[in-house]
ROZADO-753712 format. One record per atom (N, C-alpha, C): atom name; residue number from 1; y, z, x. Coordinates in pm, 1 decimal, decimal comma, m for minus. Atoms other than C-alpha are relative to their C-alpha. Example, Ala and Ser with C-alpha at 12.3 -4.5 7.8 and 13.67 -1.06 7.14 Angstrom:
BEGIN
   atomo   num          Y          Z          X
       N     1     m119,0        0,0       89,0
      CA     1     m450,0      780,0     1230,0
       C     1      120,0        0,0       90,0
       N     2     m119,0       m6,0      m82,0
      CA     2     m106,0      714,0     1367,0
       C     2      109,0       73,0      m77,0
This chain:
BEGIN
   atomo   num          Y          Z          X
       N     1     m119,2        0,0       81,8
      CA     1        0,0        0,0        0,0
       C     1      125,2        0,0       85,9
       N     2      m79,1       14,8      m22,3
      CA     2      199,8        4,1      261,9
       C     2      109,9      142,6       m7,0
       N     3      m55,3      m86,1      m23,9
      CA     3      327,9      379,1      259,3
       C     3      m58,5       91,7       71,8
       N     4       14,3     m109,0      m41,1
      CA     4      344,8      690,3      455,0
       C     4      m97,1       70,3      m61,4
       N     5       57,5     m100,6      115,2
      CA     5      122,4      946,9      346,2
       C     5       80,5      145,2      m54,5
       N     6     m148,4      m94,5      m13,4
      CA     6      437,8     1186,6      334,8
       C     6       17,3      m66,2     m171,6
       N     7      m87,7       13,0       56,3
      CA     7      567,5      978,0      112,2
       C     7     m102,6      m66,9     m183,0
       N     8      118,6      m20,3       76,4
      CA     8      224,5      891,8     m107,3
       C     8        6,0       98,3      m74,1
       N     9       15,3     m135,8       23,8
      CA     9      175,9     1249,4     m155,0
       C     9      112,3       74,2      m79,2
       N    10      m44,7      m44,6       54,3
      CA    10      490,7     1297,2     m227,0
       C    10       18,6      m48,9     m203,9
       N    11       45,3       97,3      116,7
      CA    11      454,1     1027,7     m545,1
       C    11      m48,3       53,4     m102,8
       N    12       66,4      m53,7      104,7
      CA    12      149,0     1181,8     m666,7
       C    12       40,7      118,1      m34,2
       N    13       m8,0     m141,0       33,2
      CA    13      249,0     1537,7     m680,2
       C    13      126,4       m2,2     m119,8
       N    14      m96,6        2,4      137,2
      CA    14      541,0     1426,3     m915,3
       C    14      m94,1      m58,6      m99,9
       N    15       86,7       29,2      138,6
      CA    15      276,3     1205,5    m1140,8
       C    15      m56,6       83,3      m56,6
       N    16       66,1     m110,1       18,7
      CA    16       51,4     1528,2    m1127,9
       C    16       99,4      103,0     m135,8
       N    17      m84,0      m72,1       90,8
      CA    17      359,3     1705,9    m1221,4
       C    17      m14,4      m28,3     m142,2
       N    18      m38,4       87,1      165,7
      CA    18      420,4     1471,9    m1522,0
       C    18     m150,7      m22,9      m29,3
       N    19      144,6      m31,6       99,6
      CA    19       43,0     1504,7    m1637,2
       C    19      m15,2     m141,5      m21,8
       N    20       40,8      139,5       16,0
      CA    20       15,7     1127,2    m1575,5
       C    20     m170,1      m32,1       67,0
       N    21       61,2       25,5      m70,6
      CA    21     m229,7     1155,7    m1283,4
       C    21      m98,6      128,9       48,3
       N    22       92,5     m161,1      m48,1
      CA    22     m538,5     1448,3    m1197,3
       C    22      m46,9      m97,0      107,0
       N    23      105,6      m28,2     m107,7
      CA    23     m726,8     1454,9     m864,8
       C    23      m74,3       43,8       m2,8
       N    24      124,6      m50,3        4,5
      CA    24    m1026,1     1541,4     m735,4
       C    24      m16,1        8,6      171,7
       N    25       48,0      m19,4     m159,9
      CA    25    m1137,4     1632,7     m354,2
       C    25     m131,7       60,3       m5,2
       N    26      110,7      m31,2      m12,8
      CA    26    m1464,5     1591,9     m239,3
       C    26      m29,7      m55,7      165,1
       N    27       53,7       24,2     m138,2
      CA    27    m1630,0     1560,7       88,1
       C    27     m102,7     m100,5        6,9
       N    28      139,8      143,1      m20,8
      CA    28    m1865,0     1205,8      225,7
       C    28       52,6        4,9      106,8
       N    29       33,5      109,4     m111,0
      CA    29    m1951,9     1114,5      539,6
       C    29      126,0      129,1      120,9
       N    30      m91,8      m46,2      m36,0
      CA    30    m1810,1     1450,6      653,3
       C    30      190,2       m4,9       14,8
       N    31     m167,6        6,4       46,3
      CA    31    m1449,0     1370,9      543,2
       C    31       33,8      m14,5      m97,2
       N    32      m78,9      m80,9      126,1
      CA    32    m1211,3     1495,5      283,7
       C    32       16,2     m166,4      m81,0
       N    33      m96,4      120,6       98,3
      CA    33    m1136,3     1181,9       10,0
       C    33       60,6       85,0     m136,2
       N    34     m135,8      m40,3      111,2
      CA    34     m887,4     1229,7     m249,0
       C    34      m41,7     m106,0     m132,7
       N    35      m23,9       34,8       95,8
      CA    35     m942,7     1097,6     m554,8
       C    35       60,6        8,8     m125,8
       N    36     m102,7       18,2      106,4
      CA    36     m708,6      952,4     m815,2
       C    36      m19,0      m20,8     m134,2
       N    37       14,3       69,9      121,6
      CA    37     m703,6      874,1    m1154,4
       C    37       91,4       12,4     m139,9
       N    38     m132,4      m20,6       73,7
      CA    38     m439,4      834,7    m1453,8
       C    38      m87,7      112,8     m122,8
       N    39       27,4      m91,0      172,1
      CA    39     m499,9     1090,7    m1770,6
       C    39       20,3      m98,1      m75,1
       N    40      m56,8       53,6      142,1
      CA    40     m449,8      975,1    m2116,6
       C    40      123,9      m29,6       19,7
       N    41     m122,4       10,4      m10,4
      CA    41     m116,7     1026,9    m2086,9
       C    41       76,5     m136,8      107,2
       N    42      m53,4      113,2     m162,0
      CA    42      m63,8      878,6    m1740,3
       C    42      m40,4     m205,4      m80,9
       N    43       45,8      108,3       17,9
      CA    43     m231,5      569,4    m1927,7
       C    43      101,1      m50,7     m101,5
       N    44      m60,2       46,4      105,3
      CA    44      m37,9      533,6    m2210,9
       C    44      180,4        9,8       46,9
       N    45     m144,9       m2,1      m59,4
      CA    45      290,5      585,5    m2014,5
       C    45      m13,5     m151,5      113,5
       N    46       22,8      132,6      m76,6
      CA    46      155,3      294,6    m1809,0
       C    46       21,6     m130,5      m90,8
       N    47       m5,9      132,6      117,7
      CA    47      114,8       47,8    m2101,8
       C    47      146,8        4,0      m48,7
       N    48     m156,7       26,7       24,7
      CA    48      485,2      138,6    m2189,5
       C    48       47,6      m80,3       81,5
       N    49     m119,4        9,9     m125,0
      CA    49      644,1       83,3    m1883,9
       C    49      m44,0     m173,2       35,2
       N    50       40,6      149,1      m33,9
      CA    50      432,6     m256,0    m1866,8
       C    50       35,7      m86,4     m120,2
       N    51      m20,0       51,7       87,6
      CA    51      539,4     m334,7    m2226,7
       C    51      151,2      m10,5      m16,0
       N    52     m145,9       24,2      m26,6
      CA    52      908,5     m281,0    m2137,3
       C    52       37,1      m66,7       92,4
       N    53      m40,1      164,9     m124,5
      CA    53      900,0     m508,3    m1808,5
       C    53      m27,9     m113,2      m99,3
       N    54       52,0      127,0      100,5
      CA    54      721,9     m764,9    m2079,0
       C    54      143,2      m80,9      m90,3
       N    55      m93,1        3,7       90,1
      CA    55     1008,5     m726,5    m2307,2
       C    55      154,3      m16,9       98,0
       N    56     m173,7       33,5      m67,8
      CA    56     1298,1     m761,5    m2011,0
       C    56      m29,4     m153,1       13,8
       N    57       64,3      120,6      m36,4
      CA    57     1093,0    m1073,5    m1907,7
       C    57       11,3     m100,5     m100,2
       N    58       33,6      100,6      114,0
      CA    58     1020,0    m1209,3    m2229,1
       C    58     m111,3     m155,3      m14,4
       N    59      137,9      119,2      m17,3
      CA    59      737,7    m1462,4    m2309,3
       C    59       30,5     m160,2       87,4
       N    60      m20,4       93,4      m82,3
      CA    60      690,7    m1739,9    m2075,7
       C    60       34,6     m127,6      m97,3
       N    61      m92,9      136,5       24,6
      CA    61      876,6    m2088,8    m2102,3
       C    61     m103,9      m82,8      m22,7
       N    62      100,9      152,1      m29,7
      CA    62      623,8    m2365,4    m2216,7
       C    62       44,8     m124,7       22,8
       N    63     m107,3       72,0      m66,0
      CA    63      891,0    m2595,8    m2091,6
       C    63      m24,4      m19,2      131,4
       N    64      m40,8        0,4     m148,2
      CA    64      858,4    m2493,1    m1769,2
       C    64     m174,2       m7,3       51,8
């Protein structure tokens, strides 16, 4: 993705905040992974935010 993990971390701990996003930490292959995943919430705040870029955008040109 192209970020820090500073700045990752800092990301999720606000989604967390906002009850968009839970974790999980588990151990493989002797090392820590982090796993992500959106809640309900986090999901349905996703489909907004993708239904309001839709709506700045507006349906494609069959013109073009």
């Amino acid at each position: 993705m192209g970020l820090s993990a500073s700045v990752l971390s800092k990301h999720v701990t606000v989604l967390m905040g906002a009850g968009y996003v839970e974790q999980r930490k588990a151990v493989r292959d002797a090392r820590q992974r982090l796993g992500l995943r959106l809640t309900p919430a986090g999901r349905d705040a996703y489909r907004g935010h993708l239904a309001a870029l839709r709506a700045i955008v507006g349906p494609p040109d069959p013109a073009a």
